[in-house]
C-alpha positions in Angstrom: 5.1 21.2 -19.7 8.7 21.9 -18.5 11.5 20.2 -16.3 11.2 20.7 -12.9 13.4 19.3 -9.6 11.4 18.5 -7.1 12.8 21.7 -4.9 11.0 23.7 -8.1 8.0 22.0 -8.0 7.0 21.9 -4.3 7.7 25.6 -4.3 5.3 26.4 -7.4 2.6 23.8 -5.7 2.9 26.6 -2.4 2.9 29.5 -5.0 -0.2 28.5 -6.8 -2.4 27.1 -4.0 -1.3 30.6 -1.9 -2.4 32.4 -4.7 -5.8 30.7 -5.0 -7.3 30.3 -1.8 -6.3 33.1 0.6 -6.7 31.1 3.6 -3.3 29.6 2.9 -0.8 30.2 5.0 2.8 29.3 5.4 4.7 28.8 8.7 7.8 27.7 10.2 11.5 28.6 11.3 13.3 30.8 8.1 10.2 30.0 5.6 10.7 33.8 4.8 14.0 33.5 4.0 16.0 35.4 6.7 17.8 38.4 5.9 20.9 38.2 3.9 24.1 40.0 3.9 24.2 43.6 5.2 21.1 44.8 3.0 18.7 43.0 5.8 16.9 42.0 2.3 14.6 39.1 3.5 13.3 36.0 1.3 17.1 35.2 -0.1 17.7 31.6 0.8 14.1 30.4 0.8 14.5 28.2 3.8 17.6 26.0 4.9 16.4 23.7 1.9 15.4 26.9 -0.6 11.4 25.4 -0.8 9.8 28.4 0.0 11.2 31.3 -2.2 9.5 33.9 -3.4 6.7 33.4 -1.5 7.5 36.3 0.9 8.1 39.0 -1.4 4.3 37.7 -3.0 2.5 37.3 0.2 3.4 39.2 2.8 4.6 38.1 6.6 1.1 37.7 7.7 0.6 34.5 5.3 4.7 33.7 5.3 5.1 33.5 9.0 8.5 33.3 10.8 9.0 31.2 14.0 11.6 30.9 16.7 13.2 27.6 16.6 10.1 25.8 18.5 8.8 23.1 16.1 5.8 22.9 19.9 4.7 26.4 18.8 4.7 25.8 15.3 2.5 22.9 15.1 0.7 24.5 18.2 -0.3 27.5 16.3 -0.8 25.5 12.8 -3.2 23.4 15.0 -5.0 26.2 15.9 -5.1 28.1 12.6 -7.0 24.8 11.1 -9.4 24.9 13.8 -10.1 28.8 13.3 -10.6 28.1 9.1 -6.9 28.9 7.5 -5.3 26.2 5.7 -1.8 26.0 7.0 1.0 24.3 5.6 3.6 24.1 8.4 7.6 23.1 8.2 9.8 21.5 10.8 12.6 21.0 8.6 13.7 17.4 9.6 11.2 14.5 10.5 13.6 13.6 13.5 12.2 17.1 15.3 9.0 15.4 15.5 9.3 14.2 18.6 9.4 17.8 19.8 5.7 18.3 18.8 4.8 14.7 18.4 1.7 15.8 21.0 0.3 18.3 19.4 0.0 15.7 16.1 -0.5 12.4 17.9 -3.1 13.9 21.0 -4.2 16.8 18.8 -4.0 17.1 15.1 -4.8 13.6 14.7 -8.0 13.6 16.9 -9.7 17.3 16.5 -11.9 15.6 13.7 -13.1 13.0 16.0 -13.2 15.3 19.4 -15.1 18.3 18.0 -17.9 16.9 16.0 -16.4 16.2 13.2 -14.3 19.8 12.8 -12.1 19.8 10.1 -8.6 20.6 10.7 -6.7 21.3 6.9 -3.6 21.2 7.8 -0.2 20.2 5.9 2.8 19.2 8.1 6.2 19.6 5.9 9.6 17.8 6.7 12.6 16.2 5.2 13.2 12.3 5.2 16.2 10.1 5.0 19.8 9.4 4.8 22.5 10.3 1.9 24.1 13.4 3.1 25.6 12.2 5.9 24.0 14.1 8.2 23.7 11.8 11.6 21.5 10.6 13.7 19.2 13.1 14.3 18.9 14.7 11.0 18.8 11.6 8.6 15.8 9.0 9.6 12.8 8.4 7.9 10.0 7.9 10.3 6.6 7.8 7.7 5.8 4.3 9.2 6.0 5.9 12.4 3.3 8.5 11.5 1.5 6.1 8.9 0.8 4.4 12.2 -1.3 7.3 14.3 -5.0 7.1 13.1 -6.6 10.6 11.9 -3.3 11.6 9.7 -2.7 10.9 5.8 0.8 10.4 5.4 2.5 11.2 1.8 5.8 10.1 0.5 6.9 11.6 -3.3 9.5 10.0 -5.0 9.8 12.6 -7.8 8.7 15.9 -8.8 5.4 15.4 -10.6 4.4 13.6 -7.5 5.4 16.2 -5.6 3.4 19.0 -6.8 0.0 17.2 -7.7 0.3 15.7 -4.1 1.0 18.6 -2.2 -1.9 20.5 -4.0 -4.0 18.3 -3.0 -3.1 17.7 0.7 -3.2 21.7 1.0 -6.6 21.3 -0.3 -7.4 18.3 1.8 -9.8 18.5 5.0 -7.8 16.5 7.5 -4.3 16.8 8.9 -1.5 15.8 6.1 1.7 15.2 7.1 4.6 15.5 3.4 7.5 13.9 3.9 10.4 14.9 1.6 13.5 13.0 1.1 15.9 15.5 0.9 18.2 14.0 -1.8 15.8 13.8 -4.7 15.1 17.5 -4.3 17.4 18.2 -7.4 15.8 15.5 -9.0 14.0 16.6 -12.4 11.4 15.4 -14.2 8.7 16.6 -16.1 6.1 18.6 -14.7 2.8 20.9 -16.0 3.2 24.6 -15.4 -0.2 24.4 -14.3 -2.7 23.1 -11.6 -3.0 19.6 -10.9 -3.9 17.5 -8.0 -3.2 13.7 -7.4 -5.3 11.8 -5.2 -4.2 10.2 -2.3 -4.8 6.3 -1.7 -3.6 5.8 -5.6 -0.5 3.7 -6.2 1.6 4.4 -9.6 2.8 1.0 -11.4 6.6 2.4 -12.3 8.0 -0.8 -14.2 5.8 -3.9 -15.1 6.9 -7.5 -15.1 5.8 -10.8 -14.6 8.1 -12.2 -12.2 8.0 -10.0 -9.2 6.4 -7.6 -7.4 8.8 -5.1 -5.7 6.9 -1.7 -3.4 9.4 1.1 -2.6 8.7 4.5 -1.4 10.1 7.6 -1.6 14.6 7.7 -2.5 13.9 3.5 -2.7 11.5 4.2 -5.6 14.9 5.4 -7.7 17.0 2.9 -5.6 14.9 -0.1 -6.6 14.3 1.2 -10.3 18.0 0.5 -11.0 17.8 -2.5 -9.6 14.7 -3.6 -11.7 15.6 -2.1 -14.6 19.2 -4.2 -14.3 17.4 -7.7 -14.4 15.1 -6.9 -17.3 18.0 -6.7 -19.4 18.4 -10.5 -18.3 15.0 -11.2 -18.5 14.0 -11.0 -15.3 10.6 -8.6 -15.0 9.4 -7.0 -12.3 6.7 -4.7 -10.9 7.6 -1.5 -9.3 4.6 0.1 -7.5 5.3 3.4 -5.6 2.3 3.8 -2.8 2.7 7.7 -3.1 0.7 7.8 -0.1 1.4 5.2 2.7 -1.5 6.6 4.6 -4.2 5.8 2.9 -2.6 2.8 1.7 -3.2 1.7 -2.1 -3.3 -2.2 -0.3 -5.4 -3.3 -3.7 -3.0 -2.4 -6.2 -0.2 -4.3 -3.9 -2.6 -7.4 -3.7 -3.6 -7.0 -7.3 0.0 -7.4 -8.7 1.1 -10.0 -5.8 -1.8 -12.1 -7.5 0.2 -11.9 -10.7 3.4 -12.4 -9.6 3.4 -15.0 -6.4 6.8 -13.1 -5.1 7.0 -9.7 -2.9 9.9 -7.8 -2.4 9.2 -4.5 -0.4 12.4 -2.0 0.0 12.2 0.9 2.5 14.3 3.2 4.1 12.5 3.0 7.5 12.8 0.5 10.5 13.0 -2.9 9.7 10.9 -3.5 13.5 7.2 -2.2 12.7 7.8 -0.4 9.6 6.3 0.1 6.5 8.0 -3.3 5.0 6.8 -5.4 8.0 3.4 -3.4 7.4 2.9 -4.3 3.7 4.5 -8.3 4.4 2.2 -8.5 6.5 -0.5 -7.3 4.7 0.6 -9.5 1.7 0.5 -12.9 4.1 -3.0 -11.5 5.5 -4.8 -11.0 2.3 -3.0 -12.5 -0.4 -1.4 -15.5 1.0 -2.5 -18.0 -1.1 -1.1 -16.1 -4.5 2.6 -16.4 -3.0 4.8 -18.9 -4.7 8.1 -17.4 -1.9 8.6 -16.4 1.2 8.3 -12.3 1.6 11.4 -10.2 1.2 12.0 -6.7 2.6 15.1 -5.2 1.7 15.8 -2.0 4.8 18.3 -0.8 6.7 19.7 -2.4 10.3 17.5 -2.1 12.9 20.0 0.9 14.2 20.5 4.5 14.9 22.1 6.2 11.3 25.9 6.5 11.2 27.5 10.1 10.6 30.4 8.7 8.5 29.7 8.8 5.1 31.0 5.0 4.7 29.0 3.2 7.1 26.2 5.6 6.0 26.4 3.9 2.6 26.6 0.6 4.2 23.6 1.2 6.3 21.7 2.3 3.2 19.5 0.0 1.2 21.0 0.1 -2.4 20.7 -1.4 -5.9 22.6 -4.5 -5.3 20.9 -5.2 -1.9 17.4 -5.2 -3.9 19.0 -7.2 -6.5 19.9 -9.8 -4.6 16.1 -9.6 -2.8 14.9 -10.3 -5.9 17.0 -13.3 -7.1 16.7 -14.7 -3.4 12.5 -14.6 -4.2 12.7 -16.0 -7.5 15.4 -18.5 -6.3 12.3 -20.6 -4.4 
């Protein structure tokens, strides 16, 4: 087992599952790379975000396929490679293009198993999530509770490189439309990861910290956001439960309930919309199920319920951070 970012270990998931099954395919705008300098050598940049390198040179540009800039023909011909028995894992760079081809996944992908008999339709939808590099409006939002909403699509969030890998595997793998969401500023993140094949199945929660006191659920960057935070008041004494969903589509809603049961307090962090999010979705869910086990009202640590500043400052500020869940925390235990 060696140390892989996350960057590494999404692009040896593609690499091995490519080399497997040779139904896999890989599309998207600069997935092979583009040509660089005067040589016209392709496959040097691996993609704006370097995910997809190497796989060119291995594979050839009829399974590393080049698009225009149309994320409507990319997931319009991923669509249609599912139906026709290839596996295609398909990038539109940055969740906020969704809306371009949010059709062809809401109307389409989302509904071929239950318009055509029960086709299946392996697909794998990769983009970026979230705020940090202060990037704007339209290239910093995280919109999983967005997609975790559309019946017919399994959503999954990584917040670190094992993850990553085991999860794509097995969404390539997986008979129904996935759509991987990766937040771009754990990419460099390392941790360690097998060399070889492994898949993670989706619907299964990790337990990060464990604690008595509290019950905190974070996704994604607010997985290592709230894990400072948690890791601050055990050094006081104050323990808590970190549980990272993995998957927010199939939701792991028993683990969740299991620990709430334990604790009586919920504090859910997310980088999404506090208005019909994935916090409001798992308070909610909480309050359904597991009312009776809570000793405190339900605390969700997000962001306003506004579009993402460009400067860097009021980016910060707009950001969820480790004091912000810290002071969740202490306001749950406080009744």
């Amino acid at each position: 087992m060696s140390k892989k970012t996350m960057r590494e270990a999404i692009n040896d998931a593609l690499h091995l599952e490519m080399e497997r099954d040779p139904s896999v395919i890989v599309i998207g705008e600069d997935v092979a790379g583009g040509a660089g300098g005067t040589s016209g050598q392709r496959d040097v940049a691996g993609g704006v975000f370097g995910l997809t390198k190497g796989l060119y040179t291995k594979f050839g540009e009829l399974r590393v396929i080049d698009t225009p800039i149309s994320e409507s023909a990319i997931i319009g011909a991923a669509n249609g490679a599912a139906l026709a028995g290839l596996r295609p894992v398909a990038e539109i760079m940055f969740c906020d293009f969704v809306g371009v081809c949010f059709d062809q996944i809401l109307n389409q992908a989302a509904k071929f198993r239950y318009m055509f008999n029960g086709a299946n339709a392996p697909l794998v939808i990769r983009m970026t999530m979230g705020a940090g590099r202060s990037a704007a409006a339209q290239h910093s939002q995280s919109l999983h509770g967005l997609l975790s909403s559309i019946p017919g699509l399994k959503v999954v969030v990584p917040s670190n490189a094992y993850d990553a890998k085991g999860l794509l595997l097995q969404a390539i793998r997986d008979n129904d439309p996935v759509i991987f969401m990766e937040h771009k500023m754990l990419y460099n993140d390392a941790c360690e990861v097998p060399d070889g094949d492994y898949a993670i199945p989706f619907g299964e929660g990790v337990l990060v910290r464990e604690g008595e006191h509290a019950t905190v659920v974070a996704s994604g960057q607010m997985v290592k956001i709230a894990q400072g935070a948690v890791d601050k008041l055990a050094a006081e004494g104050i323990r808590c439960d970190l549980i990272d969903p993995r998957t927010t589509s199939p939701l792991d809603e028993e683990l969740i309930l299991e620990s709430v049961r334990e604790t009586g307090r919920l504090i859910v962090v997310d980088e999404g919309t506090p208005r019909c999010g994935l916090a409001a979705d798992i308070a909610a869910l909480v309050a359904r199920r597991g009312f009776a086990s809570l000793r405190a009202p339900v605390v969700t640590v997000t962001p306003p319920h506004s579009p993402i500043p460009f400067a860097r400052e009021l980016e910060a500020a707009w950001l969820p951070d480790a004091a912000r869940v810290e002071q969740g925390i202490r306001s749950a235990l406080a009744h």
